[in-house]
DRENPA-3360 file (N, C-alpha, C; in nm, 2 decimals, always signed):
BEGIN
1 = XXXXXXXX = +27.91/+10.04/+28.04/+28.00/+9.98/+27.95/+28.00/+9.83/+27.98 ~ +27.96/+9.75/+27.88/+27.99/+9.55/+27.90/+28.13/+9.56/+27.88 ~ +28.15/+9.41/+27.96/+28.28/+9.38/+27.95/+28.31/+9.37/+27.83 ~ +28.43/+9.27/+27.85/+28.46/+9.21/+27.71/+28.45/+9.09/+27.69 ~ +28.40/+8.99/+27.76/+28.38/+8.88/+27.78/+28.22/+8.88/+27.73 ~ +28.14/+8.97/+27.77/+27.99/+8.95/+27.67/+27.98/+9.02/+27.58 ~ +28.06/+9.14/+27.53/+28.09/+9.16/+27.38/+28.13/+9.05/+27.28 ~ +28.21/+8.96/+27.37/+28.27/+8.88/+27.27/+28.14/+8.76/+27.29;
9 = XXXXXXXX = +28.07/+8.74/+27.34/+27.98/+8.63/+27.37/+27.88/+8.70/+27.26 ~ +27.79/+8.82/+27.27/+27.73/+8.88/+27.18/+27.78/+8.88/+27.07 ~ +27.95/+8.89/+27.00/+27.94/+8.89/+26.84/+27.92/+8.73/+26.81 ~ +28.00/+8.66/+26.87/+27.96/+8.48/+26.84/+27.80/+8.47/+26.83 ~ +27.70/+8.53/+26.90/+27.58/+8.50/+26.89/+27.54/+8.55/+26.75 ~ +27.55/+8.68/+26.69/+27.57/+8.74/+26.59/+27.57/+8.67/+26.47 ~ +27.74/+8.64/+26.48/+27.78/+8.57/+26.39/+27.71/+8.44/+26.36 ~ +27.70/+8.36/+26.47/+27.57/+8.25/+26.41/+27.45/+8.26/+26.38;
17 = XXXXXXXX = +27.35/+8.36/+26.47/+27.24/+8.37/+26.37/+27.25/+8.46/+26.22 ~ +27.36/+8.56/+26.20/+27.37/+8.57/+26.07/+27.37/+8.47/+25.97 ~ +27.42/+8.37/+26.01/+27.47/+8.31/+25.94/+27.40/+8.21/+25.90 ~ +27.29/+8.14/+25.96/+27.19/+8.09/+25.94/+27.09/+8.10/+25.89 ~ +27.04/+8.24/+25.94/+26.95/+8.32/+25.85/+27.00/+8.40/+25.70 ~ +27.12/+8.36/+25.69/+27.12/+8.41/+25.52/+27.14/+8.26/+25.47 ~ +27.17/+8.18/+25.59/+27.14/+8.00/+25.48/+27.01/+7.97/+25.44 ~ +26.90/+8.01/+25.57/+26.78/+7.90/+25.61/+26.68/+8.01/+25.58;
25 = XXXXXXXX = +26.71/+8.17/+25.61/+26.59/+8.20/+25.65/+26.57/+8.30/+25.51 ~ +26.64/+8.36/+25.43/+26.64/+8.49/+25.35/+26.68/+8.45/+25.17 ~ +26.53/+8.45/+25.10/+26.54/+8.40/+24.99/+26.55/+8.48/+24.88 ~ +26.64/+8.63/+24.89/+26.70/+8.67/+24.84/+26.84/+8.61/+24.75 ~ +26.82/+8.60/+24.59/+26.89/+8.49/+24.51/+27.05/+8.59/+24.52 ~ +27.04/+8.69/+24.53/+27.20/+8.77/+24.52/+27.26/+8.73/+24.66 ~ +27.23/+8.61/+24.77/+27.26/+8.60/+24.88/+27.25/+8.44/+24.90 ~ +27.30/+8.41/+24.80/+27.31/+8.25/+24.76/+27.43/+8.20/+24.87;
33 = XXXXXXXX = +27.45/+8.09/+24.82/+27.53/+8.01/+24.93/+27.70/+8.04/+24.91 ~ +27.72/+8.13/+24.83/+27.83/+8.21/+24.82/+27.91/+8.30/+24.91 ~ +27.77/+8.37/+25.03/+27.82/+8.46/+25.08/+27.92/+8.37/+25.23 ~ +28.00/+8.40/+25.27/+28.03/+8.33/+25.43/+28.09/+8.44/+25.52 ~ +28.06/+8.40/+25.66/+28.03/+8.55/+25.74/+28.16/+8.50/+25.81 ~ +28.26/+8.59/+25.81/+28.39/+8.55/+25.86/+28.42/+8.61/+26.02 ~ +28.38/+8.68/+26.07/+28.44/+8.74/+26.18/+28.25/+8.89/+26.21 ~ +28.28/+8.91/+26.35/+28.21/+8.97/+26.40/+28.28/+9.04/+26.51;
41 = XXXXXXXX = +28.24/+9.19/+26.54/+28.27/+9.24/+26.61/+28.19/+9.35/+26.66 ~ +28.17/+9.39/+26.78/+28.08/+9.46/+26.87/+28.15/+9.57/+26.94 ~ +28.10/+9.66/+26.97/+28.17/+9.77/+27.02/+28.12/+9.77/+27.18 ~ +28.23/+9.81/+27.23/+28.19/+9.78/+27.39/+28.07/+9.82/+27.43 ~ +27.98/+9.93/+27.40/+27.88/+9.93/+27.47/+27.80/+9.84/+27.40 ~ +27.79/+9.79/+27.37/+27.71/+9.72/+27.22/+27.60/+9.72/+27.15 ~ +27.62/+9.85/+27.14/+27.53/+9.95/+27.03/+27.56/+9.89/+26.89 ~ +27.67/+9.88/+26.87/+27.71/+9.89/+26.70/+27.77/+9.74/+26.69;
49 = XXXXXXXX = +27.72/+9.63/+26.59/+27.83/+9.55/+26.52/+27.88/+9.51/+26.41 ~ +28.00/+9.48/+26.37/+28.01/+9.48/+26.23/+28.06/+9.36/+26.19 ~ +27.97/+9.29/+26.09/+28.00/+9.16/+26.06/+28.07/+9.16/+25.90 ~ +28.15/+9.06/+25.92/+28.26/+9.09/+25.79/+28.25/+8.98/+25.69 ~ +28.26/+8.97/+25.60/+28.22/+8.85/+25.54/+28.26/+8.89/+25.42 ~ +28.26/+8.72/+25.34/+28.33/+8.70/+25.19/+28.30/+8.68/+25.08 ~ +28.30/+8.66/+24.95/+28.19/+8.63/+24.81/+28.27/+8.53/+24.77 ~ +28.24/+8.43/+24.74/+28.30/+8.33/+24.64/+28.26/+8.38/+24.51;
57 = XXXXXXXX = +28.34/+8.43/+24.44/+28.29/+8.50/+24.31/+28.40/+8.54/+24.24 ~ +28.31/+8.64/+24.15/+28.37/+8.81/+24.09/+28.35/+8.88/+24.16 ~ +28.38/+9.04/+24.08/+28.35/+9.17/+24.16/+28.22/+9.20/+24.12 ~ +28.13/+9.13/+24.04/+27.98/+9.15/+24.03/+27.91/+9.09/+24.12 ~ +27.95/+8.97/+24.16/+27.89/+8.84/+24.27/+27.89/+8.96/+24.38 ~ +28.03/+9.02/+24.42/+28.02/+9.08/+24.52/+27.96/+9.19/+24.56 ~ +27.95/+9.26/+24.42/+27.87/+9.37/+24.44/+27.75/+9.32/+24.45 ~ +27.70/+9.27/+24.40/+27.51/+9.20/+24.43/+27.51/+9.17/+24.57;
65 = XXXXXXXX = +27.58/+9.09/+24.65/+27.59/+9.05/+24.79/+27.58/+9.15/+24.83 ~ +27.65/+9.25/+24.81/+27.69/+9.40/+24.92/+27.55/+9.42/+24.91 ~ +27.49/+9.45/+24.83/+27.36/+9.53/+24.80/+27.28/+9.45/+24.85 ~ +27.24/+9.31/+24.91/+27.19/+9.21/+24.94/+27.19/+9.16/+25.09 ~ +27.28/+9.22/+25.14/+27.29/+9.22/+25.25/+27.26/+9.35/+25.32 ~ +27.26/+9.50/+25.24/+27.21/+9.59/+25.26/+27.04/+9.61/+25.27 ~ +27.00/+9.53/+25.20/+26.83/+9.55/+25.19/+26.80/+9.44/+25.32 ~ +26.85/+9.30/+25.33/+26.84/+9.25/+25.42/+26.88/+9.29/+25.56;
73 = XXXXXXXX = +26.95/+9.36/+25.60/+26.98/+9.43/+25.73/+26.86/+9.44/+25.83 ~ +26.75/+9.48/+25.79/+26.65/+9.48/+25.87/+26.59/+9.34/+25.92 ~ +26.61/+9.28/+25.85/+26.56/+9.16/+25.88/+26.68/+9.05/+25.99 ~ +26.81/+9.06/+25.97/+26.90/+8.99/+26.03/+26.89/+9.09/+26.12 ~ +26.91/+9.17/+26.19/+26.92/+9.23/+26.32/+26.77/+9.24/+26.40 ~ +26.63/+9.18/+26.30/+26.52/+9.15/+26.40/+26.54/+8.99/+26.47 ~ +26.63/+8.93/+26.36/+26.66/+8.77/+26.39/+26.76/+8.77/+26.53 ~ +26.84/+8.88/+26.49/+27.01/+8.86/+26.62/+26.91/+8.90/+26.75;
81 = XXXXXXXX = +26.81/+9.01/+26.77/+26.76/+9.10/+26.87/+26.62/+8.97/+26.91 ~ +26.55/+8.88/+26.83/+26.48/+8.77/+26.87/+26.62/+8.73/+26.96 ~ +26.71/+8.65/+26.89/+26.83/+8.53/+26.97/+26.88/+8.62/+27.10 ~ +26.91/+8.71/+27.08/+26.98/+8.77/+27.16/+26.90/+8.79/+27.35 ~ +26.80/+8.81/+27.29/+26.76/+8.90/+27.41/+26.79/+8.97/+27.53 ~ +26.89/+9.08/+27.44/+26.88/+9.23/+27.51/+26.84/+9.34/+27.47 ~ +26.83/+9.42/+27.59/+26.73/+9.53/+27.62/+26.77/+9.67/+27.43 ~ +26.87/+9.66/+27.38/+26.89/+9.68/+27.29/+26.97/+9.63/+27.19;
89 = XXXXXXXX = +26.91/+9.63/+27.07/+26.94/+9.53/+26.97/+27.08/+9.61/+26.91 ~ +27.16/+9.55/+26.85/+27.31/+9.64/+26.82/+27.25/+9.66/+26.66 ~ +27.31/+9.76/+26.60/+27.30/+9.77/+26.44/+27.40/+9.69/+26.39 ~ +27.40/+9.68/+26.25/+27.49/+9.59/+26.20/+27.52/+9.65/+26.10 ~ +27.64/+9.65/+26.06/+27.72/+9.67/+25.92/+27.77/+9.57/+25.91 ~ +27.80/+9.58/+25.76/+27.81/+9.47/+25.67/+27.97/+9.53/+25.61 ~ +28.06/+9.46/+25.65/+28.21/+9.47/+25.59/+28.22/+9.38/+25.48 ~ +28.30/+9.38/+25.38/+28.38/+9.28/+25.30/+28.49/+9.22/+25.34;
97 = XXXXXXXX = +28.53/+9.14/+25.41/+28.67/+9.12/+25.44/+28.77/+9.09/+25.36 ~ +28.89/+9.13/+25.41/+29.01/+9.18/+25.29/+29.10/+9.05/+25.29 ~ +29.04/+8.94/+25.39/+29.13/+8.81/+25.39/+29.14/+8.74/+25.23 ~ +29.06/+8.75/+25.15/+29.12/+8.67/+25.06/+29.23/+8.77/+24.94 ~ +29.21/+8.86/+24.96/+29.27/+8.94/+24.92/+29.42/+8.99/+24.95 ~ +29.40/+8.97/+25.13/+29.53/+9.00/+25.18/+29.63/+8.77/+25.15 ~ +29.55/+8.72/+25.13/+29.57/+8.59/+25.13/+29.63/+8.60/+25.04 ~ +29.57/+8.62/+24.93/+29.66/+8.66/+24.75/+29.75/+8.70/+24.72;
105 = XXXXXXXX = +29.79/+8.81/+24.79/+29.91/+8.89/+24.82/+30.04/+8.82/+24.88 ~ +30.00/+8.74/+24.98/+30.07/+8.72/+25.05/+30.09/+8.55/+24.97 ~ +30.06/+8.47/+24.85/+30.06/+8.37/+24.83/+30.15/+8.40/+24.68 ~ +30.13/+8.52/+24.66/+30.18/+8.63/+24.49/+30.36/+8.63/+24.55 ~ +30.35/+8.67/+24.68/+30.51/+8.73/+24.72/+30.60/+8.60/+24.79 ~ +30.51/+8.49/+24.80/+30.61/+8.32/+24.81/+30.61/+8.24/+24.67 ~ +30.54/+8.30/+24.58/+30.61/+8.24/+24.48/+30.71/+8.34/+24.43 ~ +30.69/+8.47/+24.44/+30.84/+8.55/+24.39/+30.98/+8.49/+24.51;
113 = XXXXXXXX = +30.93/+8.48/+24.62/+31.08/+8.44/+24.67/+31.08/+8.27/+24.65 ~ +31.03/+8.22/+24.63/+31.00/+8.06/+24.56/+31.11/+8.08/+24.42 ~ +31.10/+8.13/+24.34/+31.15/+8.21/+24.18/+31.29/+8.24/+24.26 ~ +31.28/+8.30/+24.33/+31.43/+8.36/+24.38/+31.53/+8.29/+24.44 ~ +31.46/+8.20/+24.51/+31.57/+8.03/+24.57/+31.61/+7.96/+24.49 ~ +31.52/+7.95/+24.37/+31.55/+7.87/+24.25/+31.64/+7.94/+24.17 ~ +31.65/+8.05/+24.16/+31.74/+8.13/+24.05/+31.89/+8.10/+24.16 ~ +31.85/+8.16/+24.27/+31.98/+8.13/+24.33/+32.05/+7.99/+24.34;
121 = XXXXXXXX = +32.00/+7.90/+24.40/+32.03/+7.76/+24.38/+32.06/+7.72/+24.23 ~ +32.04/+7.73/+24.12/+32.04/+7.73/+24.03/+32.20/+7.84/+23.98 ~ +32.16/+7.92/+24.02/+32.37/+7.98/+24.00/+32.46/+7.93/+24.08 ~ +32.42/+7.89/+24.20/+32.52/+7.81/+24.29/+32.55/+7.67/+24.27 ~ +32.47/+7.65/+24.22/+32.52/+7.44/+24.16/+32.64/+7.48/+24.11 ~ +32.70/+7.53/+24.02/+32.78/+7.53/+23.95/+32.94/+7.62/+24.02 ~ +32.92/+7.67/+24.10/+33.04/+7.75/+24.17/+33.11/+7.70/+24.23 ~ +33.24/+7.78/+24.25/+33.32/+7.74/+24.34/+33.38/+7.80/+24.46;
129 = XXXXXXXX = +33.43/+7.79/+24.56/+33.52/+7.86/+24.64/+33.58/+7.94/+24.62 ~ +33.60/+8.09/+24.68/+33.62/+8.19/+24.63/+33.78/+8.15/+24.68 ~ +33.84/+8.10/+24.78/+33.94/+8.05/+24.88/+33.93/+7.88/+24.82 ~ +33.98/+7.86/+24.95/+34.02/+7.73/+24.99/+33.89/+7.64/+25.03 ~ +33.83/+7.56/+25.01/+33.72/+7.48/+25.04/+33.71/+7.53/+25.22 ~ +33.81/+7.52/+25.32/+33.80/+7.52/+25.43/+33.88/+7.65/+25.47 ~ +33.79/+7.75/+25.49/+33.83/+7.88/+25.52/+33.97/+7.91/+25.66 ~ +33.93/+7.77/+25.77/+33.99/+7.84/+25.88/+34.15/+7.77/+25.89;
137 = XXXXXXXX = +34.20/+7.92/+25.92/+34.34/+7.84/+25.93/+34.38/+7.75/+26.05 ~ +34.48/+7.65/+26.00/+34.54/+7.54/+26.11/+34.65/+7.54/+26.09 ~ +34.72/+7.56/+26.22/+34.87/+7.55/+26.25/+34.91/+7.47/+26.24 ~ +35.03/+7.50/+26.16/+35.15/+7.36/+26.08/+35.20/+7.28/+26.23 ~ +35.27/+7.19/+26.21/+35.29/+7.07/+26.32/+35.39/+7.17/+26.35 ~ +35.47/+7.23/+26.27/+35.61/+7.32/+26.28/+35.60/+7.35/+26.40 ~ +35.52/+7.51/+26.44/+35.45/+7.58/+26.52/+35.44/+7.54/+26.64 ~ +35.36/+7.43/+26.62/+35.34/+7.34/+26.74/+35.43/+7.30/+26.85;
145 = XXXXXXXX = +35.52/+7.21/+26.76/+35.65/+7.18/+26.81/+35.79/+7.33/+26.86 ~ +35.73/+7.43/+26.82/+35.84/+7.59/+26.88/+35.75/+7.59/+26.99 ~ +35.66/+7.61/+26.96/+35.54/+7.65/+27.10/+35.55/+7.57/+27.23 ~ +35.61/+7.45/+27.19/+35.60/+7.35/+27.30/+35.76/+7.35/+27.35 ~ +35.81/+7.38/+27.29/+35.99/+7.43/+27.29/+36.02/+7.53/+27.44 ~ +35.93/+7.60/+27.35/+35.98/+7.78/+27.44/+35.88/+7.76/+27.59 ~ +35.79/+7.70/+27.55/+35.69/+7.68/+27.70/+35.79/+7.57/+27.82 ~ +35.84/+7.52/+27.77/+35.92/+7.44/+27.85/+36.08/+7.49/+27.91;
153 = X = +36.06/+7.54/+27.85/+36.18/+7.64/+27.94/+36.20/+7.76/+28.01;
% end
């Protein structure tokens, strides 16, 4: 079992010669300058890695990449196992990552609460005090002056 400190050294290695060789080295046109390899990950013994990555596109762009990165597999893990040089080369899968997706989501649900500040701000310009502008009570001078009465005697 590798630590975690050259698992994590191993997917960084990964992740840049992937990433190079679908820039420099792999002239496959469905693997254009669209694709970008976002995150890498190795399993502790480091048999298996899985590199995650994004399509600047559609869902056709992306489907051609997926398939494009699948035919090229053989070739980027003879590139990582040249760089690498260990005693065995790890396999690689090829993820989609769900960041721009979970990004959208999460950029969908600040403009609904964006919508919802404004609706509220927008009904509150105009309102009033349900009470008295200043909720807390203050004791009359009256009060004061009994309180100070009876303490003194």
């Amino acid at each position: 079992m590798a630590d975690n400190a050259r698992a994590k050294k191993l997917a960084d290695l990964i992740r840049e010669v992937v990433a190079q060789k679908l820039q420099r080295g792999i002239k496959d046109p469905r693997l254009g300058s669209h694709v970008t390899i976002t995150d890498t990950r190795v399993t502790g013994d480091l048999r298996e890695a899985t590199v995650f990555y994004t399509v600047y596109g559609d869902d056709e762009d992306r489907a051609s990449a997926a398939a494009g990165l699948e035919s090229a597999k053989g070739i980027l893990r003879s590139a990582v196992g040249a760089a690498a040089g260990t005693k065995f080369t790890p396999t690689l899968a090829f993820v989609a990552d769900a960041l721009p997706e979970t990004a959208k989501t999460i950029e969908d649900l600040l403009d609904k609460a964006r919508a919802s500040d404004a609706k509220v701000r927008e009904v509150s310009s105009g309102a009033q005090y349900a009470g008295e502008a200043d909720p807390y009570r203050k004791p009359d001078e009256d009060e004061d002056e009994d309180d100070e009465g009876t303490a003194a005697e």
